[in-house]
LUMTILUM-373414 format. One record per residue (C-alpha): residue number from 1; residue in three letters; x, y, z. Coordinates in steps of 0.5 Angstrom, whole numbers. Layout:
BEGIN
+-----+-----+-------+-------+-------+
|   n | res |    xx |    yy |    zz |
+-----+-----+-------+-------+-------+
| NUM | ALA |     X |     Y |     Z |
...
+-----+-----+-------+-------+-------+
***
This chain:
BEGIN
+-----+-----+-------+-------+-------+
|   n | res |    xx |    yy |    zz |
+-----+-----+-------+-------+-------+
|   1 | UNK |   203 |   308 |    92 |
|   2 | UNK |   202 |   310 |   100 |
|   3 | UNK |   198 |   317 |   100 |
|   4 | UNK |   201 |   321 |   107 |
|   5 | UNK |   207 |   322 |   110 |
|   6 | UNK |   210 |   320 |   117 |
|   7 | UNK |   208 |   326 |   122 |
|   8 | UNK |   211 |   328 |   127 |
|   9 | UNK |   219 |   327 |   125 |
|  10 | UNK |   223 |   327 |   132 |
|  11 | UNK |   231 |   327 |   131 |
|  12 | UNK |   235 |   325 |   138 |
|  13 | UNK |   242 |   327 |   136 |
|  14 | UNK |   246 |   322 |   141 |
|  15 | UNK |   253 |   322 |   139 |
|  16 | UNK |   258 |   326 |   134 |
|  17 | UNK |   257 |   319 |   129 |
|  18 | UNK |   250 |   317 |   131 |
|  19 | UNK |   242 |   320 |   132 |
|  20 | UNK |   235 |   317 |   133 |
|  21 | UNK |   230 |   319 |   129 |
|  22 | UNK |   223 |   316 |   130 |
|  23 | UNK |   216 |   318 |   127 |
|  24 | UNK |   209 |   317 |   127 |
|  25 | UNK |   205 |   311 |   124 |
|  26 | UNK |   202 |   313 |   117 |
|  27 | UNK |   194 |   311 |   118 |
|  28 | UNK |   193 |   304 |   116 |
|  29 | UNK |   188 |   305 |   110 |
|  30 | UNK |   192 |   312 |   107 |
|  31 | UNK |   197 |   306 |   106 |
|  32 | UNK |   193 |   303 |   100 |
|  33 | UNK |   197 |   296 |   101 |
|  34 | UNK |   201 |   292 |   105 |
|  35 | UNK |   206 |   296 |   109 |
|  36 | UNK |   213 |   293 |   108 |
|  37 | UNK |   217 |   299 |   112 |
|  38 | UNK |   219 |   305 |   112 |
|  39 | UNK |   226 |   309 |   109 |
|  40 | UNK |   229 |   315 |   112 |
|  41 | UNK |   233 |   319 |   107 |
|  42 | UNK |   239 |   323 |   110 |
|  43 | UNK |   245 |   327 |   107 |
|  44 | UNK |   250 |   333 |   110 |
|  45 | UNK |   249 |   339 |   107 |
|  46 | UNK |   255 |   342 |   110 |
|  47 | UNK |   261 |   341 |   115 |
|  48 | UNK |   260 |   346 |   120 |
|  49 | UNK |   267 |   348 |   120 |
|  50 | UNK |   269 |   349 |   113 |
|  51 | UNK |   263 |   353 |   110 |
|  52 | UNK |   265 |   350 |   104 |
|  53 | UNK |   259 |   346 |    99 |
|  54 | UNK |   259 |   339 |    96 |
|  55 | UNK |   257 |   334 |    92 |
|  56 | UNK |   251 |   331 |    96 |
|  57 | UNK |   249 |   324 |    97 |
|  58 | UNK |   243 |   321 |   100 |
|  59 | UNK |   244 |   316 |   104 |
|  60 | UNK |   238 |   311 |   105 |
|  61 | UNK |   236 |   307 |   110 |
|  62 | UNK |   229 |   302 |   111 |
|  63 | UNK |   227 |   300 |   117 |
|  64 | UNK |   222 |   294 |   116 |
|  65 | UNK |   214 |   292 |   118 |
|  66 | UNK |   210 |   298 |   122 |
|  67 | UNK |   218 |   300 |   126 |
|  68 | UNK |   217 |   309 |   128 |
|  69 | UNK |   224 |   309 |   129 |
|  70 | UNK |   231 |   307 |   127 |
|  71 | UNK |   239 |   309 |   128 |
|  72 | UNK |   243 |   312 |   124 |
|  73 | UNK |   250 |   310 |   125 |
|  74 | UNK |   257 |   314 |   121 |
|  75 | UNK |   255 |   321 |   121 |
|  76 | UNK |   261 |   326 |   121 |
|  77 | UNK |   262 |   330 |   127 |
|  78 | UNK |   260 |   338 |   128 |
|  79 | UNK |   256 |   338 |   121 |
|  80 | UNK |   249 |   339 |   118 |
|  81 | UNK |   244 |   334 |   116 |
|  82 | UNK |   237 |   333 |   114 |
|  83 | UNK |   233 |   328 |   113 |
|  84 | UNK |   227 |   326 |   111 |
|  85 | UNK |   222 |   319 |   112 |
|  86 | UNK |   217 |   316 |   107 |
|  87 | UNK |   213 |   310 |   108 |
|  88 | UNK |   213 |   303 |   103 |
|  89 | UNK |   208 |   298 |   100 |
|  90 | UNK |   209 |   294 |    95 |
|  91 | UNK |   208 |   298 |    90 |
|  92 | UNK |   213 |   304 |    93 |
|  93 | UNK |   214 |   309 |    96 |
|  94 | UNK |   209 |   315 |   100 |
|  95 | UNK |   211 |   322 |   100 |
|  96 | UNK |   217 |   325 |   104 |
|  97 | UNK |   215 |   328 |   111 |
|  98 | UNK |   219 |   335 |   110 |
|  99 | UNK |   226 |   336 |   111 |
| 100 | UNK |   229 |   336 |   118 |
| 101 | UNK |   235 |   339 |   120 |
| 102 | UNK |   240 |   337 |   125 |
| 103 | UNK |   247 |   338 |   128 |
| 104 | UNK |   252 |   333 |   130 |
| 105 | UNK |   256 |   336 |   136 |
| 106 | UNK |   265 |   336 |   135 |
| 107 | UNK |   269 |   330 |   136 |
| 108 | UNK |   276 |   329 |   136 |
| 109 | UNK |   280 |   331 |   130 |
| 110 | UNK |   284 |   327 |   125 |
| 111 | UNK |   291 |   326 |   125 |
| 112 | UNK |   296 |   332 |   123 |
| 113 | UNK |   296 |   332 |   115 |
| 114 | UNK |   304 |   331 |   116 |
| 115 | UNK |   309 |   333 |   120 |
| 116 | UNK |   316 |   335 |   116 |
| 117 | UNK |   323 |   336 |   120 |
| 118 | UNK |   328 |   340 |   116 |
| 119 | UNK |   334 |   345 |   118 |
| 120 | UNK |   338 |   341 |   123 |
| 121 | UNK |   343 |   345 |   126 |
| 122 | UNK |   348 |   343 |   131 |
| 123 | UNK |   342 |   344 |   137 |
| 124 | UNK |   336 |   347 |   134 |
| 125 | UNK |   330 |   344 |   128 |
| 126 | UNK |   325 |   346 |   124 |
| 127 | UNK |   318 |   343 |   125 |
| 128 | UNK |   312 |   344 |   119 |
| 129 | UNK |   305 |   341 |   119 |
| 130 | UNK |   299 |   341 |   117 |
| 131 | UNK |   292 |   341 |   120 |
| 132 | UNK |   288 |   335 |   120 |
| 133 | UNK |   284 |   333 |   114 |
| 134 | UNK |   278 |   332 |   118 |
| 135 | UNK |   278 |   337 |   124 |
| 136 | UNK |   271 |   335 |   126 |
| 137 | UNK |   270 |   341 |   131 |
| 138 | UNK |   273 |   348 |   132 |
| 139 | UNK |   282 |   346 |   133 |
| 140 | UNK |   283 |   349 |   140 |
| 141 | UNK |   291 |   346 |   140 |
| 142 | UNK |   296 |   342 |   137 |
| 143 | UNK |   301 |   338 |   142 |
| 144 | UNK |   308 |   336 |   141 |
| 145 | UNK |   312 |   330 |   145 |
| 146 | UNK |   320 |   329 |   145 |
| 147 | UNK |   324 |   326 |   147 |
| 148 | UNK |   332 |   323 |   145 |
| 149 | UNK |   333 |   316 |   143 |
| 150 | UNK |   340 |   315 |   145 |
| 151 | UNK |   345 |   309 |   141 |
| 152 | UNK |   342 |   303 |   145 |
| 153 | UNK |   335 |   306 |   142 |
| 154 | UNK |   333 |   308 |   150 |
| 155 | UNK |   328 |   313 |   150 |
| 156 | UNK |   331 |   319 |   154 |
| 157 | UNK |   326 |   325 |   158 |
| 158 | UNK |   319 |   326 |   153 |
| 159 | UNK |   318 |   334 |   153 |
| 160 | UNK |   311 |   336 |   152 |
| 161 | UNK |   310 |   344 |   148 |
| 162 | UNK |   303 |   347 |   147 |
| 163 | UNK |   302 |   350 |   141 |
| 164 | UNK |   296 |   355 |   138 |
| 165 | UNK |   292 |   352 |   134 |
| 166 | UNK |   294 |   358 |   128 |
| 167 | UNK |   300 |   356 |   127 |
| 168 | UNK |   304 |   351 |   123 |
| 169 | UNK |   311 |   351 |   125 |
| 170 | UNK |   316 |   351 |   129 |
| 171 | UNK |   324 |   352 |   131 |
| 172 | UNK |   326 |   348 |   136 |
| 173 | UNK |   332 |   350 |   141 |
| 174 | UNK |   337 |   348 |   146 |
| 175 | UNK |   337 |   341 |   143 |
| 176 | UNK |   343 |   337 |   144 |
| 177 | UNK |   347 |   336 |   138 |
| 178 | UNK |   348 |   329 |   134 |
| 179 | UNK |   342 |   327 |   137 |
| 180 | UNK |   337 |   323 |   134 |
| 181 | UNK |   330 |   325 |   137 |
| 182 | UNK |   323 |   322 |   136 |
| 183 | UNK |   317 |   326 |   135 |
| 184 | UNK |   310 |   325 |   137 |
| 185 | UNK |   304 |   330 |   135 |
| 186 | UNK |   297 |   331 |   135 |
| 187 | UNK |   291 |   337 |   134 |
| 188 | UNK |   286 |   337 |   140 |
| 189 | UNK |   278 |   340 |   139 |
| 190 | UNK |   275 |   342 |   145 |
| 191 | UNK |   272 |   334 |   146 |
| 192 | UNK |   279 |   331 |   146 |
| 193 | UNK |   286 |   329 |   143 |
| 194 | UNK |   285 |   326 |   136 |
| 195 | UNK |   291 |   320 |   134 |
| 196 | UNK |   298 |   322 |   133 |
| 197 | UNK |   304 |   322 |   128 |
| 198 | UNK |   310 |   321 |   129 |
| 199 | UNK |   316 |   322 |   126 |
| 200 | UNK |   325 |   322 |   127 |
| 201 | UNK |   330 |   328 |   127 |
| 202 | UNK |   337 |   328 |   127 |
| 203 | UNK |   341 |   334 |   129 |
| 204 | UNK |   347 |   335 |   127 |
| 205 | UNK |   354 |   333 |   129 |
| 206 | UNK |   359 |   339 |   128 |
| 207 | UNK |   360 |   346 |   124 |
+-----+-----+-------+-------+-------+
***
């Protein structure tokens, strides 16, 4: 098997999913055979926001013939990886370079987890939600959209609200009563807004 490993191991973060690495070429004679490529080991060792650990899976990718550089697609955003380069012949594979660490910046969040509409009043209702299941960032707000839906299904005036992003629910007032109204939700990092929920309430027709 191959003796050295690739030197000089360069990681150029470009987007929340995606970085370059790029490498040195292993000296021909430390080869010891013919060189098929090279494989790039990687792994998240921590989301950034949840400090929280978990089972770890390497992912592997080979970059054939004497390439010293190579994408890796499909990372999560705001998270910790490392990752490492080992040279192949045809016998297997040489000796890691040494781990490199590196961070991929926030991206927008996923969908809210869900978005509950209970205790219709004659001009008032409840929201509750959950924070989205992948934040993918630091959550700076969340954005509620409204508006009422009248009997020939015509959408009346959208009424936007800001919320903290600590919150999790809501008591809409002044609303008008037997109204049917259609919600739109969705969480916000400092990159943008992620996709929306949506969701349908009635208030109540009388007392």
């Amino acid at each position: 098997v191959p003796m050295v490993a690739p030197g000089n191991v360069q990681v150029h973060v470009i987007n929340s999913t995606l970085a370059k690495v790029h490498w040195d070429p292993v000296p021909l004679k430390t080869i010891r055979g013919h060189l098929q490529g090279y494989k790039v080991y990687y792994w998240k060792v921590q989301s950034l926001s949840r400090r929280s650990r978990r089972h770890v899976e390497k992912k592997i990718l080979t970059f054939r013939g004497n390439k010293t550089f190579g994408m890796l697609p499909g990372l999560e955003p705001y998270s910790s990886y490392k990752l490492n380069v080992r040279v192949v012949n045809g016998k297997g594979e040489g000796p890691a370079s040494p781990d490199k660490v590196f961070n991929t910046p926030e991206g927008v969040p996923s969908s809210p987890s869900f978005l509950k509409i209970t205790n219709p009043t004659l001009d008032s209702l409840t929201l509750e939600w959950g924070s989205p299941t992948h934040p993918n960032g630091v959550l700076t707000s969340y954005t509620l959209k409204f508006q009422p839906i009248n009997n020939t299904h015509e959408l009346g005036p959208l009424v936007e609200i800001r919320i903290p992003a600590n919150e999790s629910s809501l008591i809409l007032k002044n609303l008008n009563y037997s109204t049917r109204y259609k919600f739109y939700f969705n969480a916000q990092t400092s990159v943008g807004s992620g996709n929306q929920i949506t969701e349908e309430a009635v208030t109540i027709m009388d007392e």
